[in-house]
Residue, then its C-alpha position, 0 to 999 in steps of 0.5 A: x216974769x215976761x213971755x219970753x222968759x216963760x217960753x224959755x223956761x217950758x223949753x228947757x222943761x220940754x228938752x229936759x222931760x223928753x229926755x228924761x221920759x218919766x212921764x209918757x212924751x205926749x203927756x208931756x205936749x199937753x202939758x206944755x199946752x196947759x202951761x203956757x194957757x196957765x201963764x198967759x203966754x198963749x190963748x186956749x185957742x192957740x195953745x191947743x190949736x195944733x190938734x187941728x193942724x193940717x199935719x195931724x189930720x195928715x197923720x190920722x189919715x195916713x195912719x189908715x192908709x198904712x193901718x190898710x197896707x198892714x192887715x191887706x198884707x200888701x206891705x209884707x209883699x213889697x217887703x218881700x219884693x224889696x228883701x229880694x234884692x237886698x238881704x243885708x242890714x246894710x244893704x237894705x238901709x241903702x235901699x230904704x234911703x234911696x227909695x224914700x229921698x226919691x219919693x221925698x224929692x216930689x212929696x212931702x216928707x211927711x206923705x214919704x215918711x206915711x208911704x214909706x212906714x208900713x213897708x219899711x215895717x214889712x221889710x223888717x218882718x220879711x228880713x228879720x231886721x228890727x224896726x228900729x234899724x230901718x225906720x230912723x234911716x227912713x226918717x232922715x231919708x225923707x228929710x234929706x230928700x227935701x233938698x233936691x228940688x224947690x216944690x220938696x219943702x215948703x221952707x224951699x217955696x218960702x226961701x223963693x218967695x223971699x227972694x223973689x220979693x227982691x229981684x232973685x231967685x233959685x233954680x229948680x233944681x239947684x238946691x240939689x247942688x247942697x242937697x245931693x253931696x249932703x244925702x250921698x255922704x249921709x247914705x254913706x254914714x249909714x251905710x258903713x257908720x250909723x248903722x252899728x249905733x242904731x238901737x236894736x230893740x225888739x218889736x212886741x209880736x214875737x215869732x212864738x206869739x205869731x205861731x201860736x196865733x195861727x195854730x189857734x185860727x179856726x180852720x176853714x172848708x175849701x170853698x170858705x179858703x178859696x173865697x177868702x183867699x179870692x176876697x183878700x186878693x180884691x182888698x189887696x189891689x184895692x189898697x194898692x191902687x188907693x195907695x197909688x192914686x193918693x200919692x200921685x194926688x199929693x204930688x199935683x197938689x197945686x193942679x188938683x186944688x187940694x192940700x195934702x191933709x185933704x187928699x190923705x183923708x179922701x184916701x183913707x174914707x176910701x180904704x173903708x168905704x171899699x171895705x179894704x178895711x173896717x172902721x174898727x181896724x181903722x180906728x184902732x190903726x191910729x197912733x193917738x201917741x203921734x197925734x199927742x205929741x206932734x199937735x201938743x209941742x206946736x204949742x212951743x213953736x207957737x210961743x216962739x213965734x208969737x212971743x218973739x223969743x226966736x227972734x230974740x235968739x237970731x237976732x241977739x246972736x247975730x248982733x254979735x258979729x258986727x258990720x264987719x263980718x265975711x259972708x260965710x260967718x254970716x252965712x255959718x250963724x244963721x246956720x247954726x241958729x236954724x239948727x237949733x230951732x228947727x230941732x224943737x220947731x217945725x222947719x217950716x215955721x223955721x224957715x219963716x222965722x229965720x229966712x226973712x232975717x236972712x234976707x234983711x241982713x243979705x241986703x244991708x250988707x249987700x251980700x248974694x241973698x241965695x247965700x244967707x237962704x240957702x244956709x237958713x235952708x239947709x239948716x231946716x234940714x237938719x231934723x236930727x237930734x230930736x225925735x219931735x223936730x219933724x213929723x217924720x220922726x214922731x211917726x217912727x217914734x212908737x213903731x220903732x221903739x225909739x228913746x229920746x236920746x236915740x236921736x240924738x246919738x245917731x243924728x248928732x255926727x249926722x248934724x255934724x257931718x251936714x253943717x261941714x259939708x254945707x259950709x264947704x259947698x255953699x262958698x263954692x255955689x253961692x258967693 
């Protein structure tokens, strides 16, 4: 059996399992790992080479900054300050939205969707409304945020790069002429559509267990209050502006010399060196869950590269179309096969795979390359279906409770809406 029939067969196991949730979703990563090990697809350095990736160590790192915000209380507080102004499940799905694709127009939007979840979660303790009607609006958000400048995504600098090897390129700006219209019209769909089918499921701490925790805390003299209450006060500024100086790093990346994954553990050895937290609240702070499942299915992102099976994919659909195909039929093609991938890779190893090929085929057919790129970018965009599709999404995966399907439910209609909005604009920007 060759390697890309094997890749193909752990791919329909991986949709199938993490559909079916029988077994615990990051059992099921690692098992991808040890099959494609056992079948000689990949090495044991590759296959289990994700769970040093830059990403997961992000996760780590930024899971303490969160865990720090948590016990701080600093994200109850700016949960607090946000319930102000919106009281609505509706309303603060708009806010949530608006503030994490701004914060996702000049940070990654794993760093957002890091930033974003710990006060996301004190938003839903401030205003009653469950975790998991908030957290999958601010996933999306943070992906769609990634369509408005060219330093959002990396598929952004690599679609730019492309072009540049060719003599063209895009303004800096200019991919907000897809990614604006896309994230208005998404804001609206949940806004007045989405929102009625997110899932509604209860977090674990219940409002008894909670007053039972303080009536059983052990009571304090004044001067002992007085002084906690001075000490959480310093932690609370301290987490504030470790918080403020990491995202702010994040953003100068390229001035400061160092990668994200670097500046989010600085971050967090910062948290515990300033004893804003101890190194038992920082353990216990990271979703070892996130880490298994996103370092385990880049295992498959792997044996879609290397085995060439992706390719295959691109290239066999797009054979089919022949010489004599409009612009937009190409356009549209490689649109759909970057949805499809980019729903089970990263949509950075997306980008890579898909957009080159965009361009070869641009040039041979002497089309406007921006048309083929763009369409390749917005696709990487859409992170919806699947829960394992982004790192955003496999953060908000155990705090909010989410089933597999629940992706699919609430982000299929939102594919749908991206692809026609995407193939209407696209002929009108770039032809």
């Amino acid at each position: 059996m060759s390697s890309v029939t094997i890749t193909l067969l752990f791919l329909v196991f991986a949709v199938v399992m993490f559909a079916w949730e029988k077994i615990p979703l990051g059992l099921t990563a690692v098992i991808l790992c040890v099959g494609f090990i056992l079948t000689g697809v990949l090495s044991p350095a590759v296959a289990f080479s994700g769970f040093v990736n830059p990403t997961v160590i992000l996760f780590a790192a930024l899971f303490v900054i969160g865990g720090a915000l948590f016990e701080t209380g600093v994200a109850s507080d700016i949960g607090g300050l946000v319930t102000r102004f919106a009281s609505t499940e509706r309303s603060l799905i708009i806010a949530i939205m608006l503030i994490t694709g701004l914060l996702s127009s000049v940070l990654s939007n794993t760093g957002t969707a890091a930033v974003m979840l710990p006060v996301v979660v004190g938003i839903s303790a401030k205003s009653g409304v469950s975790r998991s009607k908030l957290l999958m609006p601010m996933a999306f958000a943070s992906t769609l945020g990634g369509l408005f400048t060219l330093i959002s995504t990396p598929a952004n600098m690599i679609g730019q790069n492309a072009l540049a090897d060719i003599g063209s390129n895009f303004g800096f700006f200019e991919f907000s002429l897809i990614g604006l219209p896309v994230f208005i019209i998404s804001v609206l769909y949940f806004a007045f559509f989405a929102y009625k089918f997110l899932p509604d499921y209860k977090e674990e701490m219940t409002e008894e267990t909670s007053t039972k925790k303080q009536n059983n805390a052990p009571t304090r003299s004044h001067t002992q209050g007085v002084r906690c209450a001075n000490d959480q006060g310093w932690k609370k500024a301290a987490a504030l502006i470790i918080l403020l100086l990491t995202v702010i790093a994040m953003i100068f990346e390229q001035q400061i010399g160092l990668p994200v994954h670097v500046i989010g553990t600085i971050g967090a050895i910062a948290m515990v060196l300033f004893r804003v937290i101890d190194d038992k609240q920082a353990y216990r702070s990271i979703d070892l869950q996130t880490l298994f499942l996103f370092g385990g299915t880049l295992s498959l992102a792997a044996a879609l590269d290397q085995t060439g099976t992706g390719v295959l994919i691109a290239d066999g659909v797009i054979g089919l179309l022949g010489e004599n195909a409009a612009p937009m039929t190409f356009a549209a093609v490689i649109f759909f096969i970057t949805v499809l991938l980019t729903n089970f890779m990263s949509n950075t190893a997306t980008a890579a795979l898909v957009i080159p090929i965009s361009v070869s085929i641009a040039v041979g057919m002497g089309m406007d390359p921006r048309l083929l790129v763009m369409a390749a970018i917005v696709g990487t965009s859409c992170t919806y279906a699947t829960p394992i599709s982004t790192p955003a999404n496999v953060m908000i995966l155990k705090p909010g409770g989410y089933k597999f399907l629940d992706f699919m439910k609430v982000g299929f209609p939102l594919i749908i809406i991206t692809t026609l909005l995407t193939l209407v604009l696209l002929p009108i920007f770039f032809q």
